[in-house]
GUDOVEX-758356 format. One record per residue (C-alpha): residue in three letters; x, y, z. Coordinates in steps of 0.05 Angstrom, whole numbers, padded with zeros to 5 digits, always signed. Layout:
ALAXYZ
...
end
This chain:
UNK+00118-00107-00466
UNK+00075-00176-00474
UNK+00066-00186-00400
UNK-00002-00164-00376
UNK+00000-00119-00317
UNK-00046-00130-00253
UNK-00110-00097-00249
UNK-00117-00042-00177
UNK-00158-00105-00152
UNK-00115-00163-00175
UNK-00055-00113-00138
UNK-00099-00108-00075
UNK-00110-00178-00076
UNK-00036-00195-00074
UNK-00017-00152-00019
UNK-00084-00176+00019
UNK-00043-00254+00013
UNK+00013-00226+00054
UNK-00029-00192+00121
UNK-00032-00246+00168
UNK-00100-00275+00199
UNK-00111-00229+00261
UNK-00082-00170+00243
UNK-00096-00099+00257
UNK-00093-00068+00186
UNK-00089+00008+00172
UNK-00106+00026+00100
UNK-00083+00097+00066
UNK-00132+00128+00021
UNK-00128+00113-00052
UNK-00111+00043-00079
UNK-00091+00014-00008
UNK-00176+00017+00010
UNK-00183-00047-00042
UNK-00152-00093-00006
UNK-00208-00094+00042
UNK-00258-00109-00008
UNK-00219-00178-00028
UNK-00194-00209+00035
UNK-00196-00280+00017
UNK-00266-00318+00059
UNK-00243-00345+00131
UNK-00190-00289+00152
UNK-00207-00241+00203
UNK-00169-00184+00193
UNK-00184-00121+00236
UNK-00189-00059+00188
UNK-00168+00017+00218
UNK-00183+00084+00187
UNK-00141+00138+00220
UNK-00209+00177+00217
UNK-00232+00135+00276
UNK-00267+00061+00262
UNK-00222-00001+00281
UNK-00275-00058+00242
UNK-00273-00024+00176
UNK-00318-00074+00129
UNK-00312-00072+00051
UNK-00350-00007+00011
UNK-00412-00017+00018
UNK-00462-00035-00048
UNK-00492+00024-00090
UNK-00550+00053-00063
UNK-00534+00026+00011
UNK-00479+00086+00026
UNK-00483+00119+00099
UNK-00455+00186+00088
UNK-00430+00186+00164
UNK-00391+00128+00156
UNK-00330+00142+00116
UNK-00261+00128+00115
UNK-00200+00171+00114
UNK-00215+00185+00032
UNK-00282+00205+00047
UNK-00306+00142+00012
UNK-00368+00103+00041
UNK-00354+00044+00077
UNK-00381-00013+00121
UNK-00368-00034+00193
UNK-00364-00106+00208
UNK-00404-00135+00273
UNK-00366-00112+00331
UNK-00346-00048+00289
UNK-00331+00010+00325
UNK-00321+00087+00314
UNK-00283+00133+00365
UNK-00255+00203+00361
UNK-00187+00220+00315
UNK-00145+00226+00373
UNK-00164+00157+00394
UNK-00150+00131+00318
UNK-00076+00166+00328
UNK-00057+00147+00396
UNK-00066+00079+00363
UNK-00021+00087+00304
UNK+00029+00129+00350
UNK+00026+00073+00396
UNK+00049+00011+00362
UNK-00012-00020+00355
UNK-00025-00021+00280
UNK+00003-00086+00261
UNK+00013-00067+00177
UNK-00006-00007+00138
UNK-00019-00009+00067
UNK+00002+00062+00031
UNK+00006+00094-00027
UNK+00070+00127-00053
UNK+00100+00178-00100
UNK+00169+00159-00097
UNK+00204+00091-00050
UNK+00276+00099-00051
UNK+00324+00037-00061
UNK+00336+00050+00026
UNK+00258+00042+00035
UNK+00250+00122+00041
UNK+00176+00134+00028
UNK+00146+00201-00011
UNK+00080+00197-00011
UNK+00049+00274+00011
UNK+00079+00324-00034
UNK+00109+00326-00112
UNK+00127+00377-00157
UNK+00052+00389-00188
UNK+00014+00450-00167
UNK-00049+00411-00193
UNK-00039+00366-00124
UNK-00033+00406-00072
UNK+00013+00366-00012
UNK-00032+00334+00038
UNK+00007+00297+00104
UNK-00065+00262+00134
UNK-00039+00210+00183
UNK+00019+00183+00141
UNK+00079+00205+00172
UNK+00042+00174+00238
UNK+00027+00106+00207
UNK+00097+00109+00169
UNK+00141+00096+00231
UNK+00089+00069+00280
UNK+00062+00020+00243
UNK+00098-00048+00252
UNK+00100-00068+00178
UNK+00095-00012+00120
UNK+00073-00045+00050
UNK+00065+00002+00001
UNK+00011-00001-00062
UNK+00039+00038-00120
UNK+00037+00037-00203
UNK+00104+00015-00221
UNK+00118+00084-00261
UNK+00082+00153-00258
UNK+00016+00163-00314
UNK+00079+00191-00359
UNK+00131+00133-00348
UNK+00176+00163-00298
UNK+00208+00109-00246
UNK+00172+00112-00177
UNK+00236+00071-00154
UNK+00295+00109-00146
UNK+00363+00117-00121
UNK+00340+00166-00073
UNK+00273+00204-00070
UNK+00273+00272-00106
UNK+00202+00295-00067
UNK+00195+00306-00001
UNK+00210+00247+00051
UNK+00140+00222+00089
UNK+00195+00177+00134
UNK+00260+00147+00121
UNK+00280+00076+00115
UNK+00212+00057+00134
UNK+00187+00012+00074
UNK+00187-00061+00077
UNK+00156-00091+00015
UNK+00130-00056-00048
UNK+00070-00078-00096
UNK+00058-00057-00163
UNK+00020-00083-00229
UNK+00093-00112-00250
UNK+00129-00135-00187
UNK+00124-00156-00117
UNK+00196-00122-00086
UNK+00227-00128-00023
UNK+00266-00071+00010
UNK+00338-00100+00035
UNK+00393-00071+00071
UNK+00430-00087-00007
UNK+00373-00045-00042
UNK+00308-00078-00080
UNK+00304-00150-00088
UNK+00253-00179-00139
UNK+00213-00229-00105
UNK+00159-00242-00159
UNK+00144-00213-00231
UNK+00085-00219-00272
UNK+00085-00271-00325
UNK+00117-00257-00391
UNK+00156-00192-00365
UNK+00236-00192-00378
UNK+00286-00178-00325
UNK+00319-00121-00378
UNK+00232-00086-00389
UNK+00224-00084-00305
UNK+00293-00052-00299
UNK+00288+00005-00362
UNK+00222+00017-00314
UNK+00261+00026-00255
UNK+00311+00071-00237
UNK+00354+00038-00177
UNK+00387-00023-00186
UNK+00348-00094-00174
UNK+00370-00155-00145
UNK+00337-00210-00156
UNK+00318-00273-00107
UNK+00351-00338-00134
UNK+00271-00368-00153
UNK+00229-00310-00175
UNK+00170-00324-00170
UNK+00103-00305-00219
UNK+00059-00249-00192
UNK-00007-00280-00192
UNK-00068-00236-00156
UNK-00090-00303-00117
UNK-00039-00343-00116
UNK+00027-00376-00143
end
C-alpha cells in the first residue's frame, strides 16, 4: 500500500472536526482520550469521564500529573475552569440519562448493522472488561467509534456480523480509522473519505463486509479537506 495511514493523533484530530461546538463529549479509554488533547482553539467542548468529572481538560504536561485526578483509563488529566468532579453514580445517571451528547469508543469488532464489540475477544491475555460502555453505547446520542482499521495481525475489524461479544446492537453511527472515515447506513458501510493514495480494491481486501461508497469521496486529512 503507498497511502500513508493517520497517526492515533492525526485520527483523534479527525473525529475531534466532527463534535459540534457545545457539546457534552464522553471519551472511552484508549485512543478516544486524544481527541481532547487536539480540539481545534475557539471550541468549547464539555469533556465527561464516566469516573465522575464533566470539564475534562487535555493530559496534563510531564511532571505536573495529580494522581487524584484521572480519567476512566487511570491516565492523568486536567480540569478546565469550571471543572467539576462528582461521585460515579452521578457520572452514570448522566450517560443513562440522555445527556451525553457523543461518545467516542474504542472497538474490537463494528458490524456492517453498526453492532459494536468492544469488552471481550477471544484472547486470554485480555481479560473482558464492560466499564461504562454498554451505558454510553445506547445512551449516548451519537456513538463514533476510534478504531485501527484491522487487528495488530491484519484481521478485518469490519465485518458482516460481529464474532465477539455484542457491547450494543445497531448502535454505531460513524467509524474512524488510520484509512477511512465510514458511515454506518441502513444499506451497510458507506465510504465517506479515504486517505490519499489508498485504492478502493486495498481498503476492501482490509475489510470484510461490503462498502459502498458516497458519489465524492472525499481525502481523509487529520485537519481538514
Amino acid at each position: 500500500m503507498t497511502a500513508t495511514p493517520l497517526s492515533h493523533t492525526g485520527m483523534a484530530a479527525r473525529v475531534a472536526q466532527d463534535i459540534p461546538d457545545g457539546s457534552y463529549v464522553n471519551l472511552g479509554i484508549g485512543m478516544p482520550t486524544l481527541v481532547g488533547d487536539v480540539v481545534s482553539a475557539g471550541k468549547e467542548i464539555v469533556f465527561h469521564s464516566e469516573n465522575g468529572i464533566l470539564g475534562m481538560g487535555p493530559a496534563p504536561a510531564a511532571g505536573e500529573e495529580d494522581w487524584e485526578l484521572i480519567n476512566a483509563g487511570k491516565a492523568p488529566v486536567t480540569l478546565v475552569p469550571g471543572g467539576s468532579y462528582f461521585h460515579h453514580t452521578d457520572s452514570f445517571m448522566m450517560m443513562r440519562g440522555g445527556h451525553i451528547d457523543v461518545t467516542v469508543l474504542g472497538a474490537f469488532q463494528v458490524s456492517a448493522q453498526g453492532d459494536l464489540a468492544n469488552w471481550a475477544t477471544d484472547d486470554a491475555h485480555l481479560p473482558p472488561a464492560v466499564g461504562g460502555a454498554m451505558d454510553l453505547a445506547v445512551g449516548a446520542k451519537r456513538v463514533l467509534v476510534l478504531m485501527m482499521h484491522t487487528t495488530p495481525d491484519g484481521r478485518p475489524k469490519l465485518l458482516p456480523e460481529c464474532t465477539y461479544p455484542l457491547t450494543a446492537a445497531q448502535v454505531v453511527d460513524r467509524i474512524y480509522t488510520e484509512l477511512a472515515v465510514i458511515d454506518v447506513t441502513p444499506s451497510g458501510f458507506l465510504v465517506r473519505e479515504m486517505v490519499a493514495g489508498l485504492t478502493r480494491e486495498e481498503l476492501e481486501r482490509r475489510t470484510a463486509a461490503p462498502l459502498a461508497y458516497a458519489e465524492e469521496v472525499a481525502v481523509l486529512a487529520p485537519t481538514g479537506r
